[in-house]
C-alpha positions in Angstrom: 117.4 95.5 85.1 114.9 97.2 82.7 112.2 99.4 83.6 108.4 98.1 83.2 107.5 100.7 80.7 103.7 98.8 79.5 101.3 100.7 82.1 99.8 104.5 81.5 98.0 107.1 83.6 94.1 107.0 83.5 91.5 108.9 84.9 88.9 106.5 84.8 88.9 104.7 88.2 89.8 108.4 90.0 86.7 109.8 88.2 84.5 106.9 89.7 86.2 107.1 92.9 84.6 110.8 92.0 81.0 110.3 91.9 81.0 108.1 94.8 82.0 110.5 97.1 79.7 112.8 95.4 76.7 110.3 95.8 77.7 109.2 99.6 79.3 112.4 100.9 79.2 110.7 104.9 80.3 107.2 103.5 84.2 108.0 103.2 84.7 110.8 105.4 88.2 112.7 104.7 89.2 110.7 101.4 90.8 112.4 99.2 91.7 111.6 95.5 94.1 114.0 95.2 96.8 111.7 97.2 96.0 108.6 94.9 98.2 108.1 92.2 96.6 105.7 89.2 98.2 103.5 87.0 97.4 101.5 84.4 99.3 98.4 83.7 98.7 96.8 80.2 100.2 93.8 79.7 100.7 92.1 83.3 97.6 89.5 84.3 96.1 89.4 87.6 93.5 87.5 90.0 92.0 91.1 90.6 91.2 93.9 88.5 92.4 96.8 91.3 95.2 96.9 93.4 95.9 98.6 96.5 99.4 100.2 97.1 100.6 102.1 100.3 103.1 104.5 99.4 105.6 104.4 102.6 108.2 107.1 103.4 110.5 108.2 101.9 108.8 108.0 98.8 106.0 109.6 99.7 107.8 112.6 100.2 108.7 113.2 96.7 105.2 111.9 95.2 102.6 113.7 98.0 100.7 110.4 97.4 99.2 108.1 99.9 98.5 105.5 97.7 98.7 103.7 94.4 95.6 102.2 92.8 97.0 100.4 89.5 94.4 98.6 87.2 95.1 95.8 85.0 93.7 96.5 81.8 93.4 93.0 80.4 91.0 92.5 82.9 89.3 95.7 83.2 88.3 95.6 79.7 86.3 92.4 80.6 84.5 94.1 82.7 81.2 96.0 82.6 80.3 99.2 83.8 78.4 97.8 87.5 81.6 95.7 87.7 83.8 98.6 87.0 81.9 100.3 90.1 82.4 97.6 92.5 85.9 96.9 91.9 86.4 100.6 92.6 83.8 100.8 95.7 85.6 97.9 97.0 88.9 99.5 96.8 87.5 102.8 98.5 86.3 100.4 101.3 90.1 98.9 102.1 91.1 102.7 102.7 90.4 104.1 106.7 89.0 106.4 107.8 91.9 109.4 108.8 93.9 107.5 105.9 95.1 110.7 104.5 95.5 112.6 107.8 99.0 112.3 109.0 98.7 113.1 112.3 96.3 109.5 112.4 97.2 106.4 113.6 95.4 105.0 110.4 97.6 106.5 107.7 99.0 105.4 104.8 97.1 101.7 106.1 94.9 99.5 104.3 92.1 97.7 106.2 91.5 94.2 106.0 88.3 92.4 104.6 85.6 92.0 107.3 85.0 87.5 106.6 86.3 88.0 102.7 84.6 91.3 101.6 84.1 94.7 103.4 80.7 95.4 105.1 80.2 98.7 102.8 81.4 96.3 99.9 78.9 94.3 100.6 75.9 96.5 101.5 76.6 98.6 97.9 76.2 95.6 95.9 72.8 94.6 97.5 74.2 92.1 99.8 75.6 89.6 97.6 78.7 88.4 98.8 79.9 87.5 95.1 79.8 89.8 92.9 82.2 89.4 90.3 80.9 86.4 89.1 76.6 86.8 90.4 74.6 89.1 87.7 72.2 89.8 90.8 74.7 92.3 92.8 73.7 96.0 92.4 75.7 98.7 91.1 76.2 101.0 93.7 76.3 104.0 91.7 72.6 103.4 91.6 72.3 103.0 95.1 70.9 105.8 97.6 72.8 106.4 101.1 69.7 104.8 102.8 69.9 101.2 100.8 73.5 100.9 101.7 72.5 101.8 105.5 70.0 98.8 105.5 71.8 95.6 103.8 74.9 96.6 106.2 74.7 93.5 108.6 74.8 93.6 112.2 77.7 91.6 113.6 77.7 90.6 117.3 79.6 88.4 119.6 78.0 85.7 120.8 76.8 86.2 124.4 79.5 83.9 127.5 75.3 82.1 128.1 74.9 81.0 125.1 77.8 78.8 124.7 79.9 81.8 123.4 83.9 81.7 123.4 85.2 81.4 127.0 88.6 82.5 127.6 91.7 80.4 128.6 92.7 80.4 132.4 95.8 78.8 133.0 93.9 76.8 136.1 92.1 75.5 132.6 95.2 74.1 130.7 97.6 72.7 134.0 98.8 69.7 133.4 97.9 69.5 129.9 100.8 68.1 127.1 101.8 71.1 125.3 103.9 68.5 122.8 107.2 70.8 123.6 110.5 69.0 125.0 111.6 69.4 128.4 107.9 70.3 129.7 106.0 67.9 132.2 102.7 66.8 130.5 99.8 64.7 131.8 100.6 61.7 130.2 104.0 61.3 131.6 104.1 61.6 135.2 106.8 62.8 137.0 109.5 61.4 138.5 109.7 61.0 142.0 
C-alpha cells in the first residue's frame, strides 16, 4: 500500500498554541509544545478542522512526542483568524492536565467534552456554545485571564431534596421483569 504523501509540517497552529500559553500562563499548567508533533494534511476533508492524536508506545519512543495535532487545510483555509484561535484553544482544552508528565495517570490521554464542548472552550469564546458557525463568539486571544474566569459555569449536582437522582437498591428493583430468559419476573408468577 502506498504512503499518504499530501500533508506537510506547519508552524502555524504550534505558534498559536504559543501565545496562549503566553497570554494564560495558569490556564494549561505543564503543557508543553515541544511533545506535539503538527501536520498538515492537504487534500483529505473532514467534519473538523483539528485533530487530536495520542501517540502510544512504542512509537512514542522513537518520536519523543505525546501527541499529533494534524490540520486539514481545505478547511483551515476557510477559516478566519478568531476561528483559527478556537479550533486551536479547543484542542489545548482536550489535553490534561500532567498530559506530558509520565509519571501521571493522565498521560498521553485526551479528555472528553464537558455536554459537547469543554468548559475553558466555552468560557474563551464568550460563552457561546457554537462557535463555528455564531459570529458573536470571542476570540480568545483577545480575552484576559479574568473574562475566561467569569463565563466558566458552575456545574452542580442536583441536591437527593430536590427530586435529584436517587440510587438503585436492589430492595427497589425485586421482582421486577428484567426481559432476560430463565429469570422469575413479576408478571409470571412462579410455580408452585
Amino acid at each position: 500500500m502506498p504512503k499518504f504523501v499530501d500533508y506537510h509540517s506547519d508552524k502555524e497552529v504550534s505558534d498559536i498554541m504559543e501565545k496562549f500559553l503566553e497570554r494564560f500562563p495558569g490556564m494549561f499548567e505543564g503543557f508543553d509544545v515541544a511533545k506535539i508533533g503538527f501536520v498538515t494534511t492537504l487534500k483529505k476533508k473532514s467534519k473538523v478542522p483539528v485533530k487530536l492524536h495520542c501517540v502510544k508506545y512504542p512509537f512514542d519512543v522513537w518520536m519523543s512526542k505525546v501527541y499529533i495535532v494534524e490540520v486539514f487545510q481545505t478547511y483551515w483555509k476557510r477559516m478566519d483568524v478568531k476561528k483559527r484561535n478556537l479550533a486551536v484553544f479547543s484542542t489545548m482544552c482536550a489535553i490534561p492536565d500532567a498530559a506530558f508528565d509520565e509519571q501521571s495517570k493522565q498521560y498521553g490521554k485526551k479528555l472528553t467534552p464537558e455536554i459537547r464542548m469543554f468548559m475553558k472552550e466555552y468560557a474563551a469564546c464568550g460563552g457561546v456554545p457554537n462557535w463555528m458557525e455564531n459570529p458573536a463568539a470571542a476570540d480568545p486571544m483577545e480575552r484576559t485571564t479574568e473574562d475566561i474566569a467569569k463565563d466558566i459555569p458552575e456545574v452542580e449536582a442536583i441536591p437527593e431534596s430536590d427530586g435529584g437522582r436517587i440510587p438503585v437498591t436492589q430492595d427497589a428493583i425485586e421482582g421486577v421483569d428484567t426481559g432476560k430468559k430463565g429469570k422469575a419476573s413479576a408478571a409470571k408468577p412462579k410455580a408452585k
